[in-house]
C-alpha positions in Angstrom: -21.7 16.8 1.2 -20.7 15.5 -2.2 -17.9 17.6 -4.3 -19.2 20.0 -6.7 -16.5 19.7 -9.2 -14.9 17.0 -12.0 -12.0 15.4 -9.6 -8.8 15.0 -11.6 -8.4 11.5 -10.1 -11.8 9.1 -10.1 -9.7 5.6 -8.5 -8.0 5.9 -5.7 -5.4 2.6 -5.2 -4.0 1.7 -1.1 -1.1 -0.1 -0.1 -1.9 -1.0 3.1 1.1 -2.0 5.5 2.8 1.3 6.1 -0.1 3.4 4.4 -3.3 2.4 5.9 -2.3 0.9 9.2 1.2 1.1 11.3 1.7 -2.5 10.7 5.8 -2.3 9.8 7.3 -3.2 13.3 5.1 -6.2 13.6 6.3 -7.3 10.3 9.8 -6.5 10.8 9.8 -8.0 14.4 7.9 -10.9 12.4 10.4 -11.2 9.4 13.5 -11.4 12.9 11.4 -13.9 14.5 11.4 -16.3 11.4 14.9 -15.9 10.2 16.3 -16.6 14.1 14.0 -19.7 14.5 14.2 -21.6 10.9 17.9 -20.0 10.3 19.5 -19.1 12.9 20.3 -15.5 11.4 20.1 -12.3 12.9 18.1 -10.2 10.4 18.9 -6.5 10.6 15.9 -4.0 10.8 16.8 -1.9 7.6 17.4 -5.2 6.1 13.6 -6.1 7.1 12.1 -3.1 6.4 13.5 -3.1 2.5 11.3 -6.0 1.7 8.2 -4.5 2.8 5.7 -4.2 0.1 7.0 -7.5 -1.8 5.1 -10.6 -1.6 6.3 -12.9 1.4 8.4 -15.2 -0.7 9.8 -12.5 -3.1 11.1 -10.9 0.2 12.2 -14.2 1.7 14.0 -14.7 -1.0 15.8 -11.1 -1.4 16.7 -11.4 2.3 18.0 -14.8 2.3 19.1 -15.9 -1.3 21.0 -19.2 0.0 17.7 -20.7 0.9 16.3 -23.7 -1.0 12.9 -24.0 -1.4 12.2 -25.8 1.4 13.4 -23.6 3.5 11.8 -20.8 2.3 8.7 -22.5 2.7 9.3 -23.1 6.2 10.2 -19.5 6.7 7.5 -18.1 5.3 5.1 -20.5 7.5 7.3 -19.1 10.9 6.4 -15.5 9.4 2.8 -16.1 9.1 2.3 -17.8 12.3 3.8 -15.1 14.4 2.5 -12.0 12.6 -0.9 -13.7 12.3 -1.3 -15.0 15.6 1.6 -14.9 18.1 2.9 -11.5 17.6 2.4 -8.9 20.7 3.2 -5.7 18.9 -0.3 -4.3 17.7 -1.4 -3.1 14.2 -3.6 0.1 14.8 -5.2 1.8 11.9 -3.3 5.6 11.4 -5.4 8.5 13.5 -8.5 9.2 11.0 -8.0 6.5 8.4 -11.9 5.9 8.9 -13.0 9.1 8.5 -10.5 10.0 5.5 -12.0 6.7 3.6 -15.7 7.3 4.4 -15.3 11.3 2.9 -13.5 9.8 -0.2 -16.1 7.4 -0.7 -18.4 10.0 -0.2 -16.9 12.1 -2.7 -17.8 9.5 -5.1 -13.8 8.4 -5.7 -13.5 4.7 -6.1 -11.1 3.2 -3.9 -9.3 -0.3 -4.4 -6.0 -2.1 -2.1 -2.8 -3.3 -4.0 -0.7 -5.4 -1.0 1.9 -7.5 -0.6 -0.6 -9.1 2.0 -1.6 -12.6 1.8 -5.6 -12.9 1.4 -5.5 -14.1 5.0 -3.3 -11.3 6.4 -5.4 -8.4 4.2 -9.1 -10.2 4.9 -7.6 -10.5 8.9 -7.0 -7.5 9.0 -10.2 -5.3 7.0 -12.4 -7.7 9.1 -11.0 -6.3 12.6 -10.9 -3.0 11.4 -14.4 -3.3 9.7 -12.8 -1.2 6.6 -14.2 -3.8 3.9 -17.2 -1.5 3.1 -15.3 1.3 1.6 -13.3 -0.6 -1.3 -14.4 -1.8 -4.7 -11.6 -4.1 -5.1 -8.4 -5.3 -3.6 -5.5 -7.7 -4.6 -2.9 -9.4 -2.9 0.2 -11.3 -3.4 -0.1 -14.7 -4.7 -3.1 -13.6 -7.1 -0.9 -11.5 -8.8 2.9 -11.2 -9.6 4.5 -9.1 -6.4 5.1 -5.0 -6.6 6.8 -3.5 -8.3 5.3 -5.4 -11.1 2.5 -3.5 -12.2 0.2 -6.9 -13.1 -1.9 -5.6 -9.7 -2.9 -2.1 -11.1 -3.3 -3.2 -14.4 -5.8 -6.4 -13.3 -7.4 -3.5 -10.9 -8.0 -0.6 -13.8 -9.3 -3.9 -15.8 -11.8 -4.9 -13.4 -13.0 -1.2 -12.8 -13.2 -0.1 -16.7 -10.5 2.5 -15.1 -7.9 4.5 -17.2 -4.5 5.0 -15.8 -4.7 8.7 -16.0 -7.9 8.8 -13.6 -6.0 6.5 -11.0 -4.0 7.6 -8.5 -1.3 5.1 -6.5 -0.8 5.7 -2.6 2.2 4.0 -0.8 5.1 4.4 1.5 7.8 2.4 0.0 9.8 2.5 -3.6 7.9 -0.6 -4.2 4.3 1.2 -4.9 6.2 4.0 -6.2 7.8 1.8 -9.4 4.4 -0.6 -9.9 2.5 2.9 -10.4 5.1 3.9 -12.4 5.3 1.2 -14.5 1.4 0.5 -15.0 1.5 4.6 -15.9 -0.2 6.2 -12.9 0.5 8.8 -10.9 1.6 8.4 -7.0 1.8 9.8 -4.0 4.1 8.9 -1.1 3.5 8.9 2.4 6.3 9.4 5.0 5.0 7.5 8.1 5.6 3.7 6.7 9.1 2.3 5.2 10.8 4.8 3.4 11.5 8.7 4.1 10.3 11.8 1.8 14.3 12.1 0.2 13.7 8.3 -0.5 10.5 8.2 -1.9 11.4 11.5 -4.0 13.8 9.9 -5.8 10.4 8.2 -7.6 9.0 11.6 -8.4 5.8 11.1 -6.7 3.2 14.3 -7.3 4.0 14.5 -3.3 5.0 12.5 -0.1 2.3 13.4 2.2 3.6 13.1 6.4 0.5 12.0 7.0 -2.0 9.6 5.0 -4.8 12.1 6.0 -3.4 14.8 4.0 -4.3 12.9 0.9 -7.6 14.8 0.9 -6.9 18.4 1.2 -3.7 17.1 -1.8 -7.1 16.2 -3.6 -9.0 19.1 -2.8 -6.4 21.7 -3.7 -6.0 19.6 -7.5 -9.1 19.1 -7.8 -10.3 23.3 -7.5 -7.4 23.9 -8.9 -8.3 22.2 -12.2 -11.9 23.4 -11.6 -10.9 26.7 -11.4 -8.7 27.0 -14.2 -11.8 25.3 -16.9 -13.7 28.2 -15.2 -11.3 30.9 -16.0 -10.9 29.1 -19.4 -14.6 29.3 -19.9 -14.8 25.5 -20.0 
């Protein structure tokens, strides 16, 4: 069943690591793997987890400064190796991600990716999970400049004749929180990636949601909520 009212939102915009899929302890154990084998550093978790969202050499870079660019290079091969191939610790899509997508899309909202996945990594991973059906457009890092720029959303909302009031940002780090912000959308946070609902907060996000299926009674609620008030209005 379709919806029956005007949605106060019409483009929906993922992050995906963190968001979509419980990805973050294969990137963090990824992001250890790398420093330990090309540096010889111990990289902290928290440390790892605070780069997640960035493009792979904007985070290689933030977590290891004194690197040339050689090194970096290296790194960032080590990292993409192991998470893309050697690494045991799964990626599983969160409980009812499917079934949340194939409503929205059946609701008629337009839904699009902004990563800080590499092509590979993001076409790897909607290919396993056979999720490639239910998005208009995605972009990754390296084809823009990395979150929390906001050249993603603004190339997205470009290519889909979108304005930034209809689009709404979903993400799990201060990193999709300050792109939406500075492209002029709205965002919502969810709790079950990097950062907590006191850190996301801090971004004034409309909500943090504790689970990424919750975005669709958060849409249903605004949605007859606006609907209800042009009603009253006699709109």
């Amino acid at each position: 069943m379709t919806r029956k009212y005007e949605a106060r939102f019409k483009l929906l915009v993922f992050d995906w690591d963190g968001t979509l899929i419980d990805s973050i302890e294969r990137i963090v154990a990824s992001l250890q793997y790398a420093s330990r084998e090309v540096c010889g550093i111990h990289l902290g978790e928290d440390k790892a987890r605070s780069v997640i969202g960035l493009g792979l050499h904007e985070a290689i870079e933030h977590l290891h400064p004194e690197l040339d660019a050689v090194k970096v290079e290296a790194l960032a091969d080590a990292y993409r190796q192991n998470f893309l191939y050697d690494s045991k610790v799964p990626e599983l899509l969160f409980n009812g991600v499917e079934d949340m997508l194939k409503q929205l899309v059946t609701d008629e909202y337009t839904l699009a990716i902004a990563t800080g996945k590499s092509r590979t990594g993001l076409d790897r991973a909607m290919q396993m999970h056979k999720l490639g059906r239910y998005f208009a457009t995605t972009r990754c890092a390296g084809e823009n400049r990395s979150k929390p720029h906001p050249e993603m959303l603004n190339s997205i909302l470009h290519q889909l004749d979108t304005r930034a009031s209809d689009t709404l940002m979903i993400g799990d780090s201060g990193h999709d929180m300050l792109m939406a912000a500075h492209a002029g959308v709205n965002a919502i946070g969810v709790t079950h990636g990097v950062e907590d609902a006191e850190s996301l907060m801090t971004y004034k996000p409309l909500a943090c949601l504790d689970d990424i299926t919750d975005l669709y009674e958060f849409l249903s609620h605004n949605n007859q909520h606006s609907f209800n008030k042009q009603e009253a209005s006699g709109q």
